[in-house]
Backbone as CSV, one residue per row, in Angstrom:
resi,resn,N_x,N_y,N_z,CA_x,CA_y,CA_z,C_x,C_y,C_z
1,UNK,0.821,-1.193,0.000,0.000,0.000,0.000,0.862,1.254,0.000
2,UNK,1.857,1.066,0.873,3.008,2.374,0.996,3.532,2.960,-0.537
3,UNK,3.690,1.750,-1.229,4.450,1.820,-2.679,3.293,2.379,-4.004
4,UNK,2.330,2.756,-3.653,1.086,3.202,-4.393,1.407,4.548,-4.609
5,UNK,1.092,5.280,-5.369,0.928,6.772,-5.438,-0.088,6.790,-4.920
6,UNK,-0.262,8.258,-4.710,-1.618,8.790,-4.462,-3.533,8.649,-5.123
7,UNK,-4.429,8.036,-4.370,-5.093,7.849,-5.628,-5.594,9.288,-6.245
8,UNK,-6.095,8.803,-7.123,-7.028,10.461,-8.575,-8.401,10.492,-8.117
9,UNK,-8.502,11.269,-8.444,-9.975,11.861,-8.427,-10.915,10.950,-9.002
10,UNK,-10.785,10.512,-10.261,-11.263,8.963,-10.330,-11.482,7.981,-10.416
11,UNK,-10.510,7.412,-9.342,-10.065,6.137,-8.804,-11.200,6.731,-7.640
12,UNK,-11.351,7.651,-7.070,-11.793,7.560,-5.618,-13.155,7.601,-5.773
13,UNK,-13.635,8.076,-6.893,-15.002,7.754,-7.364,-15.495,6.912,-8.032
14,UNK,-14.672,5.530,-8.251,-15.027,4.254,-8.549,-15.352,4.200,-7.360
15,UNK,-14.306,4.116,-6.365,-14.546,3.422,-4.802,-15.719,3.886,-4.030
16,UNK,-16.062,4.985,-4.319,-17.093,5.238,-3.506,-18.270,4.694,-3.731
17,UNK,-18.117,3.648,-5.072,-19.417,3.060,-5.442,-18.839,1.191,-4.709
18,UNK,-18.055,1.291,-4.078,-17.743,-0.446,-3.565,-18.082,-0.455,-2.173
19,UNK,-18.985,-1.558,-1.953,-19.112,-1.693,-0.379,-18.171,-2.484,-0.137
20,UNK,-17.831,-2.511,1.705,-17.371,-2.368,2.377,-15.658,-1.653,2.243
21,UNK,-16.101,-0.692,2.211,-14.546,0.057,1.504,-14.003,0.454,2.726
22,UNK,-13.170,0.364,3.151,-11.814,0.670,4.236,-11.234,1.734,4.129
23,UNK,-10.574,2.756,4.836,-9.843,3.569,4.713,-8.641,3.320,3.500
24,UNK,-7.730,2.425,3.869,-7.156,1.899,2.930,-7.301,0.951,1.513
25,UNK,-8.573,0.767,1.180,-9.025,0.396,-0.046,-8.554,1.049,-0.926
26,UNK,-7.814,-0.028,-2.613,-7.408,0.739,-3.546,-7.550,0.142,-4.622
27,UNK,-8.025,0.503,-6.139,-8.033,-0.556,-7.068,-6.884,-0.889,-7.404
28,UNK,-7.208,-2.489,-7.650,-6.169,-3.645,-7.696,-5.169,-3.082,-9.584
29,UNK,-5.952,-2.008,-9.984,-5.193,-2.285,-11.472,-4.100,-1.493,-11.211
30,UNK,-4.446,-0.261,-9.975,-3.634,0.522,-9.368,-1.841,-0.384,-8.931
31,UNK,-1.769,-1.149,-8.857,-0.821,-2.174,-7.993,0.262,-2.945,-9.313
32,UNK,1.407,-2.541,-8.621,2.780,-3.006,-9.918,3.212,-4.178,-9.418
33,UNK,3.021,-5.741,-8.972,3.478,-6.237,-8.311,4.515,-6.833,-8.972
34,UNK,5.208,-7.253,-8.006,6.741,-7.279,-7.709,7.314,-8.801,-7.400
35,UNK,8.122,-8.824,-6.815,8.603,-10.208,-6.151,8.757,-10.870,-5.007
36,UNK,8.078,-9.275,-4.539,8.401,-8.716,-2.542,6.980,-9.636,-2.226
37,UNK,6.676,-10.258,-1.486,5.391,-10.931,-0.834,4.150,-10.052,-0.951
38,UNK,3.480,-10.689,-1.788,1.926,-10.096,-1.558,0.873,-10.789,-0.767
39,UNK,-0.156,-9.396,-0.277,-1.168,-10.164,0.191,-2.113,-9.401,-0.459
40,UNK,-3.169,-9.881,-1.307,-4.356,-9.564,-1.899,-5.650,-9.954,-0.997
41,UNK,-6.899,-8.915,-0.690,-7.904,-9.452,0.133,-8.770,-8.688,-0.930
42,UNK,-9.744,-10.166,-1.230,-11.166,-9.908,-2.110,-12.188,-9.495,-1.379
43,UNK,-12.660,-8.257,-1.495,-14.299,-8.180,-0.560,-15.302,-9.303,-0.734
44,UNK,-15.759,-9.670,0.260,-17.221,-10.274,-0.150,-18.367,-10.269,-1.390
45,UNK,-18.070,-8.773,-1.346,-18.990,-8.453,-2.531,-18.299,-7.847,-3.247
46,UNK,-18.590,-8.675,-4.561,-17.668,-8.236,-5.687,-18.718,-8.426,-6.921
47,UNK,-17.892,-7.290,-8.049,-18.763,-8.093,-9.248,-17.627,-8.282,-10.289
48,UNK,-18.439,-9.517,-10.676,-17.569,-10.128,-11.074,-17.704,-9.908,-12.977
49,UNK,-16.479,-9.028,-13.481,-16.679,-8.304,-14.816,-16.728,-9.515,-16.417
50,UNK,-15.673,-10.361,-15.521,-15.279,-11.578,-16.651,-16.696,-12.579,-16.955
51,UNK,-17.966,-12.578,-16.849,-18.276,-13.731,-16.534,-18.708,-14.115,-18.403
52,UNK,-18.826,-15.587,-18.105,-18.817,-16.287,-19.378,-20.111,-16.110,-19.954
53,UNK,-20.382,-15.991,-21.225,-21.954,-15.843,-22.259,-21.907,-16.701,-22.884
């Protein structure tokens, strides 16, 4: 989370449409990962964009 920039104006107005959002909530596309240990936590409620037709 430390290694994030700052979020934008709208990044923070996606989030304000996600429940249970945390102080520290951030979108995941936001995130460069690395080699350093991650921990990813999925909300409960999610929607889910991929689904199959």
């Amino acid at each position: 989370f430390d290694s994030l920039a700052e979020s934008s104006e709208d990044e923070d107005d996606m989030l304000d449409k996600a429940w249970g959002l945390e102080p520290d909530s951030r979108l995941s596309c936001q995130a460069r990962v690395t080699d350093e240990d991650l921990v990813v936590e999925i909300p409960r409620y999610t929607i889910n964009h991929a689904r199959e037709h």
